[in-house]
DSSP file (Angstrom, degrees, kcal/mol; ACC not computed):
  #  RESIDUE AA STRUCTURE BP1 BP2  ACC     N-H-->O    O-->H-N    N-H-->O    O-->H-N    TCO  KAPPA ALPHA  PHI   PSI    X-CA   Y-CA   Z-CA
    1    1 A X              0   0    0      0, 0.0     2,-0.1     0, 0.0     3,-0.0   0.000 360.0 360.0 360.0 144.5    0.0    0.0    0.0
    2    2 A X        -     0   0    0      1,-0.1     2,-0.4     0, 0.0     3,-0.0  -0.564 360.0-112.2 -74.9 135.4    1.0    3.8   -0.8
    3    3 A X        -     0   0    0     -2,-0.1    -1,-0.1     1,-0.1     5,-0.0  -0.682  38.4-114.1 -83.9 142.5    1.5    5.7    2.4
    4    4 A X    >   -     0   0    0     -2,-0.4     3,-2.0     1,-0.1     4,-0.4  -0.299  33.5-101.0 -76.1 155.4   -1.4    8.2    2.3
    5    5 A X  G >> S+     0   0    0      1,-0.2     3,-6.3     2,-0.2     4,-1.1   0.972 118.0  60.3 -62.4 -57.4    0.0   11.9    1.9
    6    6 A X  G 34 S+     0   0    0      1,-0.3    -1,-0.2     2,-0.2    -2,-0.0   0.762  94.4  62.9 -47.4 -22.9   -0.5   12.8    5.8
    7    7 A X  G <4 S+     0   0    0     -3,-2.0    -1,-0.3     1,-0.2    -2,-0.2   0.425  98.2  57.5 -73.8  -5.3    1.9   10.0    7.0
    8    8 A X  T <4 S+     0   0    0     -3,-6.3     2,-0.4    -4,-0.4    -2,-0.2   0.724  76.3 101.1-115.0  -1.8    5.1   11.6    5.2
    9    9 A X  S  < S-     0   0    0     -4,-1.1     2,-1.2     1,-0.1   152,-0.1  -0.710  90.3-110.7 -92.6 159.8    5.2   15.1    6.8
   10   10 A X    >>  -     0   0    0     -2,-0.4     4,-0.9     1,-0.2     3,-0.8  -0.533  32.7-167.9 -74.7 101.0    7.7   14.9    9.2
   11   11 A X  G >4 S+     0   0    0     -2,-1.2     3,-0.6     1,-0.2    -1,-0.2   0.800  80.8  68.4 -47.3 -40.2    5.7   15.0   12.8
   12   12 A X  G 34 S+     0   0    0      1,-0.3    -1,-0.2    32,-0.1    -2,-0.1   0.940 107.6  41.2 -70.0 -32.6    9.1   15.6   15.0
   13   13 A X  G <4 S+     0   0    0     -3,-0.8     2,-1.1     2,-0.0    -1,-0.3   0.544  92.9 116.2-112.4  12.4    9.3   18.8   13.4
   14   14 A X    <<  +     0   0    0     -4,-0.9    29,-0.3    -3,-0.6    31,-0.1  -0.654  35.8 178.4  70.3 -12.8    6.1   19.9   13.5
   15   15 A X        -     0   0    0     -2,-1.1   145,-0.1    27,-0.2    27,-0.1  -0.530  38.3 -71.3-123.3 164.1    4.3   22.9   15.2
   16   16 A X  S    S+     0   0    0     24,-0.1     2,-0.3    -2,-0.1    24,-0.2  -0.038  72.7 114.3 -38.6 129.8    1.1   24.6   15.7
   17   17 A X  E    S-A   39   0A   0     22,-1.0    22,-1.8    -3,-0.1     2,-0.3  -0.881  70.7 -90.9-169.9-146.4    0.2   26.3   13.0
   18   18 A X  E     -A   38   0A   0    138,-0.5    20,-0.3    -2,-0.3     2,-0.2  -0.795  52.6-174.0-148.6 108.0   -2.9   26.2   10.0
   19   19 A X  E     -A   37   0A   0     18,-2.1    18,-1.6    -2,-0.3     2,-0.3  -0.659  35.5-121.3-139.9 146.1   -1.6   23.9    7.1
   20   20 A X  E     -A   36   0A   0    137,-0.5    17,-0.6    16,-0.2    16,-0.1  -0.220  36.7-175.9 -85.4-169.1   -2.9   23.0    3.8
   21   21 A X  E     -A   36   0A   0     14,-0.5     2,-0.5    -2,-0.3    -1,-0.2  -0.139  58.0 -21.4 140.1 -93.9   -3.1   19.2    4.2
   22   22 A X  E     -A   35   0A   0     13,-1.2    13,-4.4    -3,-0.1     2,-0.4  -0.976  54.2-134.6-156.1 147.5   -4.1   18.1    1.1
   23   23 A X        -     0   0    0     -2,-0.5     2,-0.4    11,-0.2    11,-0.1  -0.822  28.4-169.6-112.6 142.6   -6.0   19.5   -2.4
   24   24 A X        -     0   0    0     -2,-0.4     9,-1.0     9,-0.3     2,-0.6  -0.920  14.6-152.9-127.9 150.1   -8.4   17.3   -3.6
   25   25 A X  B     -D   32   0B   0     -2,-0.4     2,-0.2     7,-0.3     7,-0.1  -0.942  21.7-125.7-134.8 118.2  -10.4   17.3   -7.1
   26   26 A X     >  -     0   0    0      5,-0.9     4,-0.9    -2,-0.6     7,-0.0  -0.649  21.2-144.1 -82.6 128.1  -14.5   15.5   -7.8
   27   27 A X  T  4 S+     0   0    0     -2,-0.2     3,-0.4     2,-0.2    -1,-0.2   0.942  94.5  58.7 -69.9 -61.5  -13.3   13.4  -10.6
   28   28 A X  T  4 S+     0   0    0      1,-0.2    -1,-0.1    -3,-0.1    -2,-0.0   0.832 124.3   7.7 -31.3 -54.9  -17.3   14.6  -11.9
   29   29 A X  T  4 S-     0   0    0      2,-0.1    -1,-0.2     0, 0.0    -2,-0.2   0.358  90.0-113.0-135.3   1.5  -16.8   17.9  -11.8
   30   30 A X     <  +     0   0    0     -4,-0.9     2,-0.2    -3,-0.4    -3,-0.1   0.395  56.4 152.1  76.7  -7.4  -13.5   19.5  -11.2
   31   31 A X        -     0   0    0     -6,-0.1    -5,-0.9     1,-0.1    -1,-0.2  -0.400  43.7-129.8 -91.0 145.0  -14.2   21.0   -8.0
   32   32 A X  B     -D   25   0B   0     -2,-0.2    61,-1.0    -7,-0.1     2,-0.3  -0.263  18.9-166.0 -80.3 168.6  -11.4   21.5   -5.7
   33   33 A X  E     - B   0  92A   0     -9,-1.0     2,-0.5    59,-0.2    -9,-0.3  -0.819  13.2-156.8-133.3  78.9  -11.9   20.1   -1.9
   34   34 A X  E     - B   0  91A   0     57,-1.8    57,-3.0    59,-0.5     2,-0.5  -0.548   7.2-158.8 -90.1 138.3   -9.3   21.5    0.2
   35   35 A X  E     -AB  22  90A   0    -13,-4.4   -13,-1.2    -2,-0.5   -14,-0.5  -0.856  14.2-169.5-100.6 121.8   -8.2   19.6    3.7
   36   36 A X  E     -AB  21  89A   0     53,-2.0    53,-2.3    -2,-0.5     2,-0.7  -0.937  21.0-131.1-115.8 158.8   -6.4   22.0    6.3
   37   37 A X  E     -AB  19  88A   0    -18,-1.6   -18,-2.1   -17,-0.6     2,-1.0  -0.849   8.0-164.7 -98.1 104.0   -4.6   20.8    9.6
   38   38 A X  E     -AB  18  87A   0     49,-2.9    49,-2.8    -2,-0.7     2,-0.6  -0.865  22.6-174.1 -80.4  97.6   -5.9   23.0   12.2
   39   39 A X  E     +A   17   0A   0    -22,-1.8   -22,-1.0    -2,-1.0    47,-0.2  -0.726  15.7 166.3-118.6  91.0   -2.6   21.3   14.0
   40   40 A X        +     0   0    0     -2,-0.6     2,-0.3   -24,-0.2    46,-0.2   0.571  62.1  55.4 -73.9 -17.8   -3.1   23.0   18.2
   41   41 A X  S    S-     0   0    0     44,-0.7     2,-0.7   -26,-0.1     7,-0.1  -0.887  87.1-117.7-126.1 146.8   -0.2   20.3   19.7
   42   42 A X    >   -     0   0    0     -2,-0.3     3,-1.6     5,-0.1     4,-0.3  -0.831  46.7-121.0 -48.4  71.2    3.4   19.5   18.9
   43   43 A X  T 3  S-     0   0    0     -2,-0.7   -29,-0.1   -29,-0.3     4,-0.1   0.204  86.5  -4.3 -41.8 134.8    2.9   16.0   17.9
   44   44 A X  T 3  S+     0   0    0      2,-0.2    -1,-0.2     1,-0.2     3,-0.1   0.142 127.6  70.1  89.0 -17.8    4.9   13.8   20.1
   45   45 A X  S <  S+     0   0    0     -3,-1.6     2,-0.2     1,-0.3    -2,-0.2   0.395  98.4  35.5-115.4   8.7    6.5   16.6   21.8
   46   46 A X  S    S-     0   0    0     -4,-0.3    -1,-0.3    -5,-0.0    -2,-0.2  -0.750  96.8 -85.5-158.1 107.3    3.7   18.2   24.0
   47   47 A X        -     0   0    0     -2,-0.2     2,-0.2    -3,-0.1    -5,-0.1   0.284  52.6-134.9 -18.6 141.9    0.2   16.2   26.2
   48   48 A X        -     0   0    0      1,-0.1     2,-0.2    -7,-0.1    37,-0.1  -0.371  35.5 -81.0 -91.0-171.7   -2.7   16.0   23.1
   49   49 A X        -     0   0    0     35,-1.5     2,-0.4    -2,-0.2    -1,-0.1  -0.396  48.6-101.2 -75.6 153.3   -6.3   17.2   24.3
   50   50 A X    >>  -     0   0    0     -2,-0.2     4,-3.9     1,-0.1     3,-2.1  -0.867  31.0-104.4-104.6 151.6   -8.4   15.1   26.1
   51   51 A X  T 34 S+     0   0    0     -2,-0.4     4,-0.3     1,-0.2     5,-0.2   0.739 114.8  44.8 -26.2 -74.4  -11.4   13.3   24.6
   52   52 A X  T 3> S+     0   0    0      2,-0.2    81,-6.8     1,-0.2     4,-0.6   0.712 114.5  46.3 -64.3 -17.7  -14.3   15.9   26.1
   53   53 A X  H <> S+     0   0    0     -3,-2.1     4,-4.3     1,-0.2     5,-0.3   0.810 113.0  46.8 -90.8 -42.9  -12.6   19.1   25.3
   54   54 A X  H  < S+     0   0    0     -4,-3.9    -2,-0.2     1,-0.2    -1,-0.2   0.553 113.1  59.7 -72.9  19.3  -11.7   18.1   21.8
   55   55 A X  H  > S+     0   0    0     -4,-0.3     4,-0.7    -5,-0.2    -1,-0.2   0.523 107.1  42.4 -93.5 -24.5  -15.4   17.0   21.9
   56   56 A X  H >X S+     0   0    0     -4,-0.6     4,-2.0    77,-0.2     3,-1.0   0.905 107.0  52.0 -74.4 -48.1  -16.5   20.0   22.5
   57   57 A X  H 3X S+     0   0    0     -4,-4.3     4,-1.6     1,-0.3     5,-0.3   0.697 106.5  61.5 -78.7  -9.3  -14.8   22.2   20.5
   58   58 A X  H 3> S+     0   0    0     -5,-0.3     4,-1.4     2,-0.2    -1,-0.3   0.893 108.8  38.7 -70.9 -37.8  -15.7   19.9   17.6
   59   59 A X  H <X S+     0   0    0     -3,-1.0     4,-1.4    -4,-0.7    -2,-0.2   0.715 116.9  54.1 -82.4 -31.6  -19.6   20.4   18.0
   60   60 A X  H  < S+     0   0    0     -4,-2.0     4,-0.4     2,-0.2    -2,-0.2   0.888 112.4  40.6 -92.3 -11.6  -18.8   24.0   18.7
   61   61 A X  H  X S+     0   0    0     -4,-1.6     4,-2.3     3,-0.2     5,-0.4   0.955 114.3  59.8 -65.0 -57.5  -16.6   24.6   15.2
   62   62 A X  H  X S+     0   0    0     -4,-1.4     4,-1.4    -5,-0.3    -3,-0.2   0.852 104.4  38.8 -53.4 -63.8  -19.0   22.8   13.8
   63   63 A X  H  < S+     0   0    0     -4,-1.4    -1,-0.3    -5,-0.2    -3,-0.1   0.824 123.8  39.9 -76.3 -30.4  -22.2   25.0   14.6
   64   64 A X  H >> S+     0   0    0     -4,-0.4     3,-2.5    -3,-0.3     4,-1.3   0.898 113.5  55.0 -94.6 -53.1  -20.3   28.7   13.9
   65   65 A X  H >< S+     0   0    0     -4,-2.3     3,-0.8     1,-0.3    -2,-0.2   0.982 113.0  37.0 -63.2 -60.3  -18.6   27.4   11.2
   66   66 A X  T 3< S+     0   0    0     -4,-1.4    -1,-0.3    -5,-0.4    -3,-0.1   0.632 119.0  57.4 -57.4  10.0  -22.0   26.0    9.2
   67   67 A X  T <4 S+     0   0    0     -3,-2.5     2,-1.1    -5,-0.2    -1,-0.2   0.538  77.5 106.4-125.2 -10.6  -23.6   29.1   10.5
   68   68 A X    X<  -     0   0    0     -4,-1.3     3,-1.5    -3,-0.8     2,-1.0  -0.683  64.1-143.0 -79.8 101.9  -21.4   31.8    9.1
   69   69 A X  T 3  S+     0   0    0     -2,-1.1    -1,-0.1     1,-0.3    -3,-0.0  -0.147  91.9  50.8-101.9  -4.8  -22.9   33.4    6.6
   70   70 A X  T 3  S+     0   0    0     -2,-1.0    -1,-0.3     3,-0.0     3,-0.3   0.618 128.7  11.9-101.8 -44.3  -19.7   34.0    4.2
   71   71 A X  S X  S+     0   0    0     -3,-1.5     3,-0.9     1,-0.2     4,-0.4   0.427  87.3 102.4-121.6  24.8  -18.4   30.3    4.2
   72   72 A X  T 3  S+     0   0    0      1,-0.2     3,-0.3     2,-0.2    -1,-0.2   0.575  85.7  59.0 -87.3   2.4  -21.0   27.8    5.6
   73   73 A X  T 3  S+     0   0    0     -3,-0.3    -1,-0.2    -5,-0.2    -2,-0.1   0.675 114.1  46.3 -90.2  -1.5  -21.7   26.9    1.7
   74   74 A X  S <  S+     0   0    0     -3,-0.9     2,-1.0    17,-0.1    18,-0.6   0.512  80.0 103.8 -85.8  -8.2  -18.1   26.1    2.1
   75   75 A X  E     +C   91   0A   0     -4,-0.4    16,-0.2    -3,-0.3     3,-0.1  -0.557  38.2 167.9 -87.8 113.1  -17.9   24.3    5.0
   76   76 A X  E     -     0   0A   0     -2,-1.0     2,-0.3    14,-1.0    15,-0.2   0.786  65.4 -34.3 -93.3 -93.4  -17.4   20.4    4.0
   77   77 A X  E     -C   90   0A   0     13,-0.6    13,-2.1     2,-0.0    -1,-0.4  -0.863  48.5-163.9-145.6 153.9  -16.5   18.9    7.3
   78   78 A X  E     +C   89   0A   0     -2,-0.3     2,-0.3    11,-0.2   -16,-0.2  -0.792  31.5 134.5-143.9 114.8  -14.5   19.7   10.9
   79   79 A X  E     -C   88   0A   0      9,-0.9     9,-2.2    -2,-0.3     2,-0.1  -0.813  49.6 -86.0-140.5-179.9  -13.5   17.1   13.3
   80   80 A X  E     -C   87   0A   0     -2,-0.3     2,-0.8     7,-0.2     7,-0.3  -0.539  40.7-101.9 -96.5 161.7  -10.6   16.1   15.3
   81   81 A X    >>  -     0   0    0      5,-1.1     2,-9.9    -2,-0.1     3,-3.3  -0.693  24.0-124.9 -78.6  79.3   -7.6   14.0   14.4
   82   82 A X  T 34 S+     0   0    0     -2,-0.8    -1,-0.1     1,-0.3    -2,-0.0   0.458 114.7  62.1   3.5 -12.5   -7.6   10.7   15.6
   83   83 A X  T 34 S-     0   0    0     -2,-9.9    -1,-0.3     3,-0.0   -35,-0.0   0.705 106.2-126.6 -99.0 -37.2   -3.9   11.9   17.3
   84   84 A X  T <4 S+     0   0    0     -3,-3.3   -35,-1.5   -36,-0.1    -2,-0.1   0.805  81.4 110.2  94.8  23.0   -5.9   14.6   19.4
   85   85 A X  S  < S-     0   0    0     -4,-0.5   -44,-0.7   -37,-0.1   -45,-0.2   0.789  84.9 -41.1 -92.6 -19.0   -3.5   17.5   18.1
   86   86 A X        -     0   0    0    -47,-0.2    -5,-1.1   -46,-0.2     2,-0.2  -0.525  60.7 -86.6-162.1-165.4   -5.8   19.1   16.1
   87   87 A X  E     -BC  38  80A   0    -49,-2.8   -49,-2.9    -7,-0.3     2,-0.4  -0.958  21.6-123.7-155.4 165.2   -8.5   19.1   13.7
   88   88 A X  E     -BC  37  79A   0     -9,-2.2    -9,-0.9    -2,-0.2     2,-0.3  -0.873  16.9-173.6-101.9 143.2   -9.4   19.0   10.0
   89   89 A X  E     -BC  36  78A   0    -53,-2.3   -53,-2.0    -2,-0.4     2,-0.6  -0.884   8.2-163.2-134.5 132.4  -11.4   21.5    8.1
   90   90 A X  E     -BC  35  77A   0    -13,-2.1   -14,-1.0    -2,-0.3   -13,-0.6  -0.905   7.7-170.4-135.2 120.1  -12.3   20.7    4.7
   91   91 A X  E     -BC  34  75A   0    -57,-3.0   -57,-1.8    -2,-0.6     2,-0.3  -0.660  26.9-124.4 -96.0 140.7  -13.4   23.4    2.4
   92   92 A X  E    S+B   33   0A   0    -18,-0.6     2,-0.3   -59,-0.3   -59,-0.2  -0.679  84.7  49.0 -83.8 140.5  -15.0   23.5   -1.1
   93   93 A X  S    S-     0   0    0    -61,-1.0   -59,-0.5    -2,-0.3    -2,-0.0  -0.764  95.2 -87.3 144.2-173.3  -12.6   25.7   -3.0
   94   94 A X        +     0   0    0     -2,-0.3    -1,-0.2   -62,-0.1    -2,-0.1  -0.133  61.4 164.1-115.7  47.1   -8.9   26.1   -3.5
   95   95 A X        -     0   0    0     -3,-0.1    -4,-0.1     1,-0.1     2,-0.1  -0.238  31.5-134.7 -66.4 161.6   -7.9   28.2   -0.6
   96   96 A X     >  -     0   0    0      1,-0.1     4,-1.4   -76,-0.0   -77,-0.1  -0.170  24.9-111.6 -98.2-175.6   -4.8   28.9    0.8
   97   97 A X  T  4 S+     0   0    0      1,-0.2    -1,-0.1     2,-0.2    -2,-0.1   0.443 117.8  57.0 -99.5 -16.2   -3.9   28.9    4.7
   98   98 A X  T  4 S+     0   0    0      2,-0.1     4,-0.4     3,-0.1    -1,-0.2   0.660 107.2  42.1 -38.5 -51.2   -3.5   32.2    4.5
   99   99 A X  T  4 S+     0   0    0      2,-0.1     4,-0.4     1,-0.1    -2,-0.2   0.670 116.3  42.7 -90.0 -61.7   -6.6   32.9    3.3
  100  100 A X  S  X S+     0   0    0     -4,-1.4     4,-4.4     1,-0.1     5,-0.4   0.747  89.0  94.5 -88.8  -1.8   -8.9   30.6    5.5
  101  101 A X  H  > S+     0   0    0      2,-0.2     4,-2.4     1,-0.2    -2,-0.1   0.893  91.9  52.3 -35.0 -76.5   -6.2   32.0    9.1
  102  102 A X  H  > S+     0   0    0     -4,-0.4     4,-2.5     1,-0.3     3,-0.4   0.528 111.7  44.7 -16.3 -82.4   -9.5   34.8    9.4
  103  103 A X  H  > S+     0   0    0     -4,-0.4     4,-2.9     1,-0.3    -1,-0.3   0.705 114.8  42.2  37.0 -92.8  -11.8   32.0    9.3
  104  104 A X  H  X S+     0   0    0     -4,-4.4     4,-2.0     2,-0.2    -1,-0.3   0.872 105.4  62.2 -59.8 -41.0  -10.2   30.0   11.5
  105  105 A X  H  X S+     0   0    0     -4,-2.4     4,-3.7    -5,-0.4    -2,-0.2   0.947 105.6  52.0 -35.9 -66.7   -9.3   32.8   14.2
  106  106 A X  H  X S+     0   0    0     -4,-2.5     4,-2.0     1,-0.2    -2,-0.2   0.994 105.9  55.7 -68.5 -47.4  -13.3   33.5   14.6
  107  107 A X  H  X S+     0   0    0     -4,-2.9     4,-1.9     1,-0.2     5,-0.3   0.947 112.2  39.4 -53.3 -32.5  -14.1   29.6   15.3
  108  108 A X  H  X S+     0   0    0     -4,-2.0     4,-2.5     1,-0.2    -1,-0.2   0.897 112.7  54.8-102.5 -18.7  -11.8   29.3   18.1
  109  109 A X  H  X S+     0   0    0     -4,-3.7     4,-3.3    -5,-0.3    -1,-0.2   0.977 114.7  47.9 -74.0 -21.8  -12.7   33.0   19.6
  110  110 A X  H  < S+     0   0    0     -4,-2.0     4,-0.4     1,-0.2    -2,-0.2   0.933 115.1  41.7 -23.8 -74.7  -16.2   31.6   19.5
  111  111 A X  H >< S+     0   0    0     -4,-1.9     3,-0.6     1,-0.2    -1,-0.2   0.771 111.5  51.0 -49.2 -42.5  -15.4   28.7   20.9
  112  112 A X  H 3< S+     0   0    0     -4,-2.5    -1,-0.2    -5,-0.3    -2,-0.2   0.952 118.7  42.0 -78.4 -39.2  -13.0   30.1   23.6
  113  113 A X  T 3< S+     0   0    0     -4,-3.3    -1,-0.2    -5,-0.2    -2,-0.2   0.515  85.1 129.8 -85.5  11.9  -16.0   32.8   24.6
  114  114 A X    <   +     0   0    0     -3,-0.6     2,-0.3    -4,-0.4    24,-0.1  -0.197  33.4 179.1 -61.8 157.0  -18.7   30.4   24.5
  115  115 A X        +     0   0    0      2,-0.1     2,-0.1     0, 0.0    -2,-0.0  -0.947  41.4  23.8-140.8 156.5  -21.0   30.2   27.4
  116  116 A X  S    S-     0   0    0     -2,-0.3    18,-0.0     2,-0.0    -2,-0.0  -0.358 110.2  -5.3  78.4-156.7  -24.3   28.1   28.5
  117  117 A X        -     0   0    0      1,-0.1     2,-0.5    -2,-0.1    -2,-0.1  -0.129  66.9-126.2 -80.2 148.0  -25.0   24.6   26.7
  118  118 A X    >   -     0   0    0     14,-0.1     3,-0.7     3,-0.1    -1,-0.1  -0.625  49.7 -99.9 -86.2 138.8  -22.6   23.2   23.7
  119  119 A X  T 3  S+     0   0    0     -2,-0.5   -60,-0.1     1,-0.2   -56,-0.1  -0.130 102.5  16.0 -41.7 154.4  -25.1   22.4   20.9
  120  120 A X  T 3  S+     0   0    0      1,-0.2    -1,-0.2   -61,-0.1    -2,-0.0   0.769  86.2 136.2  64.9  55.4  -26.4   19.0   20.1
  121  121 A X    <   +     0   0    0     -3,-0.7     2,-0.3   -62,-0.0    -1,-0.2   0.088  42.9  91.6 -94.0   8.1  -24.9   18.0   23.7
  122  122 A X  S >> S-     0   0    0      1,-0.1     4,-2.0     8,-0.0     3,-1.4  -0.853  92.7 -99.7-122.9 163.2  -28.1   15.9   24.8
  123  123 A X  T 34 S+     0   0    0      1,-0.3     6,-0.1    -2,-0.3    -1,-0.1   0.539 117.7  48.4 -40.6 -37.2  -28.6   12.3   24.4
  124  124 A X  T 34 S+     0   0    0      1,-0.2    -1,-0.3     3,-0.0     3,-0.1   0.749 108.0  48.7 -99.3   7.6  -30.7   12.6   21.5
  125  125 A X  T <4 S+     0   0    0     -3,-1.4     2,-0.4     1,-0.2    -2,-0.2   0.639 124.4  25.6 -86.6 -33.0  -28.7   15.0   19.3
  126  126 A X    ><  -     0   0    0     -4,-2.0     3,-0.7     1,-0.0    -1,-0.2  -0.948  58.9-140.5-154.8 144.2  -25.5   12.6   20.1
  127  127 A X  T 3  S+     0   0    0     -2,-0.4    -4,-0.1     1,-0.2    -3,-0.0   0.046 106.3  31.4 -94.8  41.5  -24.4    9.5   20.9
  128  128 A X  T 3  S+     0   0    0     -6,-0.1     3,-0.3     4,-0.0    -1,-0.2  -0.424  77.0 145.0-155.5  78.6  -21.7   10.1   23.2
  129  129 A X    <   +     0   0    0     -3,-0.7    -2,-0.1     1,-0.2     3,-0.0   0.787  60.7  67.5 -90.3 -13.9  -23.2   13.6   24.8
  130  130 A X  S    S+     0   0    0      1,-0.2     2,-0.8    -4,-0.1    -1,-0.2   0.614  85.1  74.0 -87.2 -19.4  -22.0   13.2   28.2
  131  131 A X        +     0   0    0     -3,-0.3     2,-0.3     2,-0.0    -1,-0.2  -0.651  67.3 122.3 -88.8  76.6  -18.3   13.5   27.4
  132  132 A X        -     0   0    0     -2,-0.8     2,-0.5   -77,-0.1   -79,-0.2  -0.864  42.5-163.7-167.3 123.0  -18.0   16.8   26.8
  133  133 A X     >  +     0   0    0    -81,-6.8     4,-2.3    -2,-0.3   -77,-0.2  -0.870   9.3 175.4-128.4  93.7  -15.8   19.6   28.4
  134  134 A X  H  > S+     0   0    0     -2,-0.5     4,-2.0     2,-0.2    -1,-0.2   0.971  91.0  45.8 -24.7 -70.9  -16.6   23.5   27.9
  135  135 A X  H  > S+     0   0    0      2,-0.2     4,-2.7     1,-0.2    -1,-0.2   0.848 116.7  46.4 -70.8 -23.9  -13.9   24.9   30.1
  136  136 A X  H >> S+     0   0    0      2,-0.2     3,-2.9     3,-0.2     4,-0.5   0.948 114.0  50.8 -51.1 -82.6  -11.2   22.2   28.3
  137  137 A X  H >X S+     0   0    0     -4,-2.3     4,-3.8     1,-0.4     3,-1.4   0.648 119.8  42.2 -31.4 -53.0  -12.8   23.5   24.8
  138  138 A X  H 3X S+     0   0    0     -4,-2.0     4,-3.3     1,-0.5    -1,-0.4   0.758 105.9  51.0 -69.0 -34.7  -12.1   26.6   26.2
  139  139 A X  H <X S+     0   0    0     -3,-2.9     4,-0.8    -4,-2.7    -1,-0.5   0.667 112.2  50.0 -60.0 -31.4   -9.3   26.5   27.6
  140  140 A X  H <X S+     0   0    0     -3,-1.4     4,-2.8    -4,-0.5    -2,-0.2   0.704 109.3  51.5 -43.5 -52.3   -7.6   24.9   24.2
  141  141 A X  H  X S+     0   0    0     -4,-3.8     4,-1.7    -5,-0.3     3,-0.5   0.990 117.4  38.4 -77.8 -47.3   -9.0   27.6   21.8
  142  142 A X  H  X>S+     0   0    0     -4,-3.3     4,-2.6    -5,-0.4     5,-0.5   0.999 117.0  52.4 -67.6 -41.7   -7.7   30.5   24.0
  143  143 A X  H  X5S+     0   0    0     -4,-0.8     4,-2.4    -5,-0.3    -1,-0.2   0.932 116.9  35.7 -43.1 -52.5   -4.6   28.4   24.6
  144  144 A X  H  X>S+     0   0    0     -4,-2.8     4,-0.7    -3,-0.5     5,-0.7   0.748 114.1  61.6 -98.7  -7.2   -4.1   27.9   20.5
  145  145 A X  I  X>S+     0   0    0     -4,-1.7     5,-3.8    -3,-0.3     4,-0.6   0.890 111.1  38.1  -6.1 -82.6   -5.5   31.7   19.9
  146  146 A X  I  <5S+     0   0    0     -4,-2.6    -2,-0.2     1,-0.2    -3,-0.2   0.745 124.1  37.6 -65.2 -37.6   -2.5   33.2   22.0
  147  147 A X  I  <<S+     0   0    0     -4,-2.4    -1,-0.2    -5,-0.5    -3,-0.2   0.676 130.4   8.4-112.9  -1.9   -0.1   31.2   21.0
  148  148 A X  I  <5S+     0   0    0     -4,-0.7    -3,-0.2    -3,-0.1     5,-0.2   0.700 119.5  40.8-149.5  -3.1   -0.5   30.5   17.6
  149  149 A X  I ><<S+     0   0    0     -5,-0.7     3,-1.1    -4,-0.6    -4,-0.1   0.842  95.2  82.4 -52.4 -76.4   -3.1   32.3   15.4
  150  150 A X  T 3 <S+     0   0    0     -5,-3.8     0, 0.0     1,-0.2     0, 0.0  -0.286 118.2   4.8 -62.1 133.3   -2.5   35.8   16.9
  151  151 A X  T 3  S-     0   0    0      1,-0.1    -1,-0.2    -4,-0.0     2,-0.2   0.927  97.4-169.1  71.2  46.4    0.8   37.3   15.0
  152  152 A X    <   -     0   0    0     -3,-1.1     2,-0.3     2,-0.0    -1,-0.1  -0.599  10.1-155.8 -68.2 144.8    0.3   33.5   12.7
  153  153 A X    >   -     0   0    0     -2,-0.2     3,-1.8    -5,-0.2    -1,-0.0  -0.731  24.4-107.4-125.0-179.1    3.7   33.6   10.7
  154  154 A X  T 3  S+     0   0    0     -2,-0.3     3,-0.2     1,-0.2    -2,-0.0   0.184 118.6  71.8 -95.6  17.9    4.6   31.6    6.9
  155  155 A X  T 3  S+     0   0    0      1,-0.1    -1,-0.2     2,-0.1    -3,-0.0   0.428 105.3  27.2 -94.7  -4.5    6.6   29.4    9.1
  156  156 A X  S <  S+     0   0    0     -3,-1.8  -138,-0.5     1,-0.1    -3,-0.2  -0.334 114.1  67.9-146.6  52.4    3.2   27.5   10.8
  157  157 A X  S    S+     0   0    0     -3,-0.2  -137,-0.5  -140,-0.1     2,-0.5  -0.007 104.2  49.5-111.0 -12.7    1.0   28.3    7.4
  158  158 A X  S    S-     0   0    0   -139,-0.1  -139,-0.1     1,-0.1    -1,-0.0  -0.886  95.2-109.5-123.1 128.8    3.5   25.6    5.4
  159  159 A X        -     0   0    0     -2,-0.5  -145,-0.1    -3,-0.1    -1,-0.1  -0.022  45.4-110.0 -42.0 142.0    4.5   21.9    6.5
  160  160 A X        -     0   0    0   -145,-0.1     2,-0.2  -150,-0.1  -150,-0.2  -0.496  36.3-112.0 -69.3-176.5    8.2   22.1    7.4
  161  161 A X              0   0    0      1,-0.1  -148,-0.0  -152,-0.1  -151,-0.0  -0.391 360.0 360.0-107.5 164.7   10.3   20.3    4.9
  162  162 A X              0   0    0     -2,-0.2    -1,-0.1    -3,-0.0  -153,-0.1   0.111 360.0 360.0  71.2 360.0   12.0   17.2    5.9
């Protein structure tokens, strides 16, 4: 088997940042699909998130991104990374990482000032509803806010090399 594109950037080196992932093409129709790594941990090199905060902040990108009124016809999918470092969001279009930083900057202040219940947090809106941590979420979005969004540089918009 071909190792799939995501397995060959190099993890040890790394860092927070907002990365194009991977451009993707509808055999049908030509339209581009772009995947970015919303990447919030050092892989390997720093504790991931735990299970209820990245569970929150997934239901709460989720519900401002498909509700903002400039890209929710854009908005393909956002969920976390099986690793816990991060998340994907995958956009119809070919944007850059540059481009979608705004974007991403307003989900996580969302997230980081939400207050009162996270959407679709009861039992019948999801089938794991009880694991799910507001003050984590929040603490993570301010967390990856301060320390890598605000003053984002073209060193954490491009995979390192090597």
């Amino acid at each position: 088997m071909e190792k799939i594109a995501s397995f060959t950037v190099n993890h040890l080196l790394l860092e927070p940042g907002v990365y194009v992932s991977r451009v993707d093409r509808d055999p049908a129709t030509g339209a581009a699909l772009t995947t970015f790594d919303l990447r919030m941990c050092a892989p390997n090199r720093e504790p991931v998130m735990d299970t209820a905060a990245v569970h929150a902040i997934e239901h709460l990108g989720a519900t401002y991104l498909r509700s903002d009124p400039t890209w929710r016809d854009q908005v393909v999918y956002f969920g976390p990374m099986g690793c816990r470092t991060g998340f994907y969001l995958i956009l119809f279009g070919g944007t850059t990482s540059a481009e979608v930083v705004p974007l991403v900057r307003a989900t996580f202040e969302f997230v980081r000032d939400f207050t009162g219940e996270v959407p679709g947090a009861r039992p019948e809106e999801c089938g794991n509803w009880h694991d799910s941590d507001l003050v984590g979420a929040r603490w993570w979005a301010r967390r990856y806010m301060e320390e890598t969004l605000d003053g984002i540089d073209e060193a954490h918009l491009v995979y390192p090399r090597g």
